[in-house]
C-alpha positions in Angstrom: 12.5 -21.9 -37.6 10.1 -21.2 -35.0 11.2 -21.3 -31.5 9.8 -23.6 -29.2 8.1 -22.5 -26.0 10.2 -23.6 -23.0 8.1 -25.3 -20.1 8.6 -22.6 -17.8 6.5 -19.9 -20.4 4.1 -22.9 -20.7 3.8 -23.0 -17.1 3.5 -18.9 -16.3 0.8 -19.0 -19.2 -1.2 -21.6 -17.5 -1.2 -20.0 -14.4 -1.7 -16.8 -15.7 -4.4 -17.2 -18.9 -7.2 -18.6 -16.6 -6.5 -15.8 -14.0 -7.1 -13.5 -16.4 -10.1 -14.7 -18.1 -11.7 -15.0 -15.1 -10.9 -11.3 -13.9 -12.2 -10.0 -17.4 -15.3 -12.0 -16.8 -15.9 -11.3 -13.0 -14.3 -7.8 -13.0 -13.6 -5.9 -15.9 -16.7 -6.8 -18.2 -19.4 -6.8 -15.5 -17.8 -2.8 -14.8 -17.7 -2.6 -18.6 -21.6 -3.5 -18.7 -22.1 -1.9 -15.9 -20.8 1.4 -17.5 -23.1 1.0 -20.7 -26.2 0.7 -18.6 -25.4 4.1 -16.7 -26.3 5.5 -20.1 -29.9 3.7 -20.0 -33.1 3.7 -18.3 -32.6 0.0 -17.7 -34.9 -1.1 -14.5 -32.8 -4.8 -14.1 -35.5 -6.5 -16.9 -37.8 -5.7 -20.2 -36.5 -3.4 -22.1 -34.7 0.1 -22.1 -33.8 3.3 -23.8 -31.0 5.3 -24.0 -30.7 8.5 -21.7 -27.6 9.9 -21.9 -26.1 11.8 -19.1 -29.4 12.2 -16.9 -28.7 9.7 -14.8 -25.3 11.5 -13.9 -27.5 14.6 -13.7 -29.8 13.5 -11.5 -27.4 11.8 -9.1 -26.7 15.3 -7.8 -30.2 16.6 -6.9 -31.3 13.4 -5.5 -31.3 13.9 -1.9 -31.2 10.0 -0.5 -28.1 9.7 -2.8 -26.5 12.9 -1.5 -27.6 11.8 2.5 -25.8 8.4 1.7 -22.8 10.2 0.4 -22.6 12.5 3.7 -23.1 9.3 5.8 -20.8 7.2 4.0 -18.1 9.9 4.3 -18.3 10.5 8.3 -18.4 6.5 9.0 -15.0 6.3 6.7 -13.6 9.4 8.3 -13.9 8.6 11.7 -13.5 4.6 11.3 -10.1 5.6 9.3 -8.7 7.8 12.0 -9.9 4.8 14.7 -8.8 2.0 13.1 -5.4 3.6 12.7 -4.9 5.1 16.0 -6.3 1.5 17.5 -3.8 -0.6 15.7 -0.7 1.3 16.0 -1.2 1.3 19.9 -1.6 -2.6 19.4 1.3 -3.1 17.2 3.2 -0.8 19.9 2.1 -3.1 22.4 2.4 -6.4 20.8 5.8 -5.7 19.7 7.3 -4.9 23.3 8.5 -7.8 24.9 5.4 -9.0 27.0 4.6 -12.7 28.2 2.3 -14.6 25.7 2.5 -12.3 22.9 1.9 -15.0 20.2 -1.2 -16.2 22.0 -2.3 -12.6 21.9 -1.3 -11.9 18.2 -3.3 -15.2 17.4 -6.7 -14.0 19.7 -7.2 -10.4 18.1 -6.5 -11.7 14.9 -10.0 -13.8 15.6 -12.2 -11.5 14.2 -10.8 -10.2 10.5 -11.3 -14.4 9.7 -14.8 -14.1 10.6 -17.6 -12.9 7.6 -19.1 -9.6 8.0 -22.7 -10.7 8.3 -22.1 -13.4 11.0 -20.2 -10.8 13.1 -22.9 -8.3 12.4 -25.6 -10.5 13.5 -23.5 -11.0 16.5 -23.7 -7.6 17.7 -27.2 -6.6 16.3 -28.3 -9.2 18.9 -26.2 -7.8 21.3 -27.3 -4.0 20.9 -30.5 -5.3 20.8 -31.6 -7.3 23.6 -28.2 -7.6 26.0 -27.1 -4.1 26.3 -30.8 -3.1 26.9 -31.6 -5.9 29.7 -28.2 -4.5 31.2 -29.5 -1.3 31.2 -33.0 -1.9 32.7 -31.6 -4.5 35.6 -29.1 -2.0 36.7 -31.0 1.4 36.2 -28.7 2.8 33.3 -31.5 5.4 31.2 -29.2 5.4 28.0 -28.6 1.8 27.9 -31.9 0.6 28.2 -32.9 1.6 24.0 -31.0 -0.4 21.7 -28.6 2.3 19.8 -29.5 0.3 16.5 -32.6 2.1 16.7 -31.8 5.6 16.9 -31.5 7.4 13.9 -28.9 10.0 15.6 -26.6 7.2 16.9 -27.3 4.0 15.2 -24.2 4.7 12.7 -22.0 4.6 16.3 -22.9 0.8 16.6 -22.4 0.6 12.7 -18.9 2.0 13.7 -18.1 0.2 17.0 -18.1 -3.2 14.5 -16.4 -2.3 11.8 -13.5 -0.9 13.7 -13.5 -3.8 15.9 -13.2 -6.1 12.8 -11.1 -3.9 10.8 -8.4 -3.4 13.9 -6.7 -7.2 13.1 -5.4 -7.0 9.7 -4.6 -3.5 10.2 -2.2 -4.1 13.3 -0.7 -7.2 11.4 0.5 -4.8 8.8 1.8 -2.2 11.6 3.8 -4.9 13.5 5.7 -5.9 10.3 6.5 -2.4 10.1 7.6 -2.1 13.2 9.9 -5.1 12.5 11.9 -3.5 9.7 13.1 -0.5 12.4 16.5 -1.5 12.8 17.4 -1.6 16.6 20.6 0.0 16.1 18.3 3.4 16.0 16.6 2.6 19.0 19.7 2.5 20.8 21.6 5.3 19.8 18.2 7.4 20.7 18.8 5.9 23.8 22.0 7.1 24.4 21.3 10.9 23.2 18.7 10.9 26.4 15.4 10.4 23.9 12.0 10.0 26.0 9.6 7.1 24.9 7.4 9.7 22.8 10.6 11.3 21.1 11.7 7.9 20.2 8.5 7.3 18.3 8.2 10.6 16.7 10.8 11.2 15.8 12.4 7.5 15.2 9.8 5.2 14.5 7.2 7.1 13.1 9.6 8.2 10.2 10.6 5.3 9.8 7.1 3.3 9.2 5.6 5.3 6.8 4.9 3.2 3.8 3.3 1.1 6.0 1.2 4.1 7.8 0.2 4.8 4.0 -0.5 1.6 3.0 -3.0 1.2 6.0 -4.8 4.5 5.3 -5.3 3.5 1.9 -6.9 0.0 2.8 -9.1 1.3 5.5 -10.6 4.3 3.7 -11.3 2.2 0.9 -13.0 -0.9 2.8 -14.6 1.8 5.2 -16.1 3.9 2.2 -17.0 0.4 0.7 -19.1 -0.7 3.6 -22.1 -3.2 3.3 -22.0 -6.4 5.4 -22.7 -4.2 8.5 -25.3 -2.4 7.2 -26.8 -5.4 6.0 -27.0 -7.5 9.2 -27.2 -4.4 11.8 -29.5 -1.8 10.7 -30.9 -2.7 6.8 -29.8 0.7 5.9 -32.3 2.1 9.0 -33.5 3.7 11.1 -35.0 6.4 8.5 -32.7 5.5 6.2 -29.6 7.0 8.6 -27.2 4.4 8.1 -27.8 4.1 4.4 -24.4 3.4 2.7 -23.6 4.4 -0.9 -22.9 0.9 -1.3 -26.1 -0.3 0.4 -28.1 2.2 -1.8 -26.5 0.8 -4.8 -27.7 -2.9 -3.8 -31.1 -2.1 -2.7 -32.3 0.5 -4.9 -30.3 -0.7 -7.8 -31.1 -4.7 -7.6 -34.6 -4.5 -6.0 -35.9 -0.8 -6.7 -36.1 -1.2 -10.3 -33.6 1.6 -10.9 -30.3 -0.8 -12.1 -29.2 2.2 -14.7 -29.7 5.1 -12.4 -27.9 3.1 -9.5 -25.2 1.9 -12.2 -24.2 5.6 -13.0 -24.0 6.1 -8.9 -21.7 2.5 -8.9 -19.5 4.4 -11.4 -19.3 8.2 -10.1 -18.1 6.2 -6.8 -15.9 4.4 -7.9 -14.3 7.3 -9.5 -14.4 8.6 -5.3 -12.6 6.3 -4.4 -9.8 6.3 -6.8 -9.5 9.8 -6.4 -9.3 9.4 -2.6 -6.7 6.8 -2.9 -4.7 8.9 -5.1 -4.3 12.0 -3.0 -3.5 9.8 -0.2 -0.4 8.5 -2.3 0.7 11.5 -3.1 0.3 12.9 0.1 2.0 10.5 1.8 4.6 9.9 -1.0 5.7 13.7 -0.3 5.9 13.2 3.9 8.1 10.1 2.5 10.1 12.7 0.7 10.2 15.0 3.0 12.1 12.3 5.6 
């Protein structure tokens, strides 16, 4: 005789069978599409023909691609490193026994809950027309030109607001590292005469690496994946300086008639950034290790 299901399979298959149809249909088929079109000369509509592997080819001798590449790279690099830095001071802070911590916990945590676009339209009026009136009323020469619209520095501003936005969640994930330290460690340190900074490297940087890994991981990948400030600051300007591989994808790809080409770009980054995010793992798996 056949057994019959008990409620609680029933119930983990009704949660889990419309989760999973719509991931195959939001995620895994749209990449699986996407995939098959990297192989065509599809423009987004009509009709198409099948090019092999010269989109891939050409991905590497077109120079926008390879300038959005080299730009995408330096904003992750540098917003990585900033983020990082940034939160782990603010953790450091947040977790020392100061007067209205939880009010401060709650006020920096402000801007990860607010969209990308709105924040970035925020600031692009900010750059734009209060910096610059600050700059003219008190006599400051470098202020007075919005940095939005230099094509040497506007990927600065870019920078300035996704680190800003990207600083919350990051230091949430640093204080509940700094949680698990036990405090018995802190006070036998104490006791064998350890100064402030040899009680963090040696004690509780050790001791919060997972965490450390997990929020390199995170960062480079929403860094490297950057779009909503490029949208709302500069549109991928000025001179196409701030042109992220992601933002190139979009524009060129949705409204430039080249959906295949722009597919097979889609596809060689996402293979990036799985790589990345791999050596990361390992690397930091090993300094795990190696504690």
């Amino acid at each position: 005789m056949k057994k019959k299901m008990s409620n609680r399979t029933k119930t983990y298959l009704f949660i889990l069978v419309p989760a999973l149809i719509l991931f195959v249909m939001f995620n895994t088929w749209p990449m699986i599409n996407g995939l098959i079109y990297s192989f065509t000369n599809y423009k987004g509509y009509g009709k198409f023909d099948w090019v092999g592997l010269r989109n891939y080819a050409d991905l590497f001798q077109d120079g926008r691609v390879l300038k959005s590449y080299l730009f995408t790279f330096k904003y992750a690099i540098c917003g990585t490193i900033l983020v990082n830095v940034l939160s782990l001071l603010m953790a450091l802070a947040l977790n020392a026994k100061i007067r209205f911590k939880s009010a401060l916990r709650g006020i920096y945590f402000v801007p990860n809950i607010l969209g990308g676009l709105v924040i970035g339209y925020i600031f692009s009026f900010f750059f734009t027309y209060i910096l610059p009136y600050i700059g003219v009323a008190w006599n400051i020469e470098w202020l007075q030109n919005s940095i939005l619209a230099s094509p040497a520095y506007a990927w600065i501003g870019v920078l300035i607001v996704g680190v800003w936005q990207a600083v919350a969640m990051t230091t949430i994930i640093y204080i509940s590292g700094l949680q698990t330290v036990p405090e018995d460690v802190y006070e036998a340190s104490r006791v064998d005469g350890a100064s402030k900074w040899t009680e963090f490297w040696k004690v509780t940087f050790p001791l919060i690496i997972p965490f450390i890994s997990i929020n390199f991981v995170l960062t480079t990948k929403n860094f490297l994946m950057v779009f909503d400030q490029i949208m709302s600051l500069t549109n991928g300007g000025p001179a196409q300086s701030t042109e992220s591989i992601s933002f190139l994808i979009y524009r060129n790809g949705l409204d430039g008639g080249q959906f295949g080409f722009q597919s097979a770009n889609a596809f060689v980054f996402f293979l990036v950034i799985v790589i990345i995010s791999v050596i990361q793992q390992v690397i930091t798996g090993k300094k795990e290790e190696q504690l």
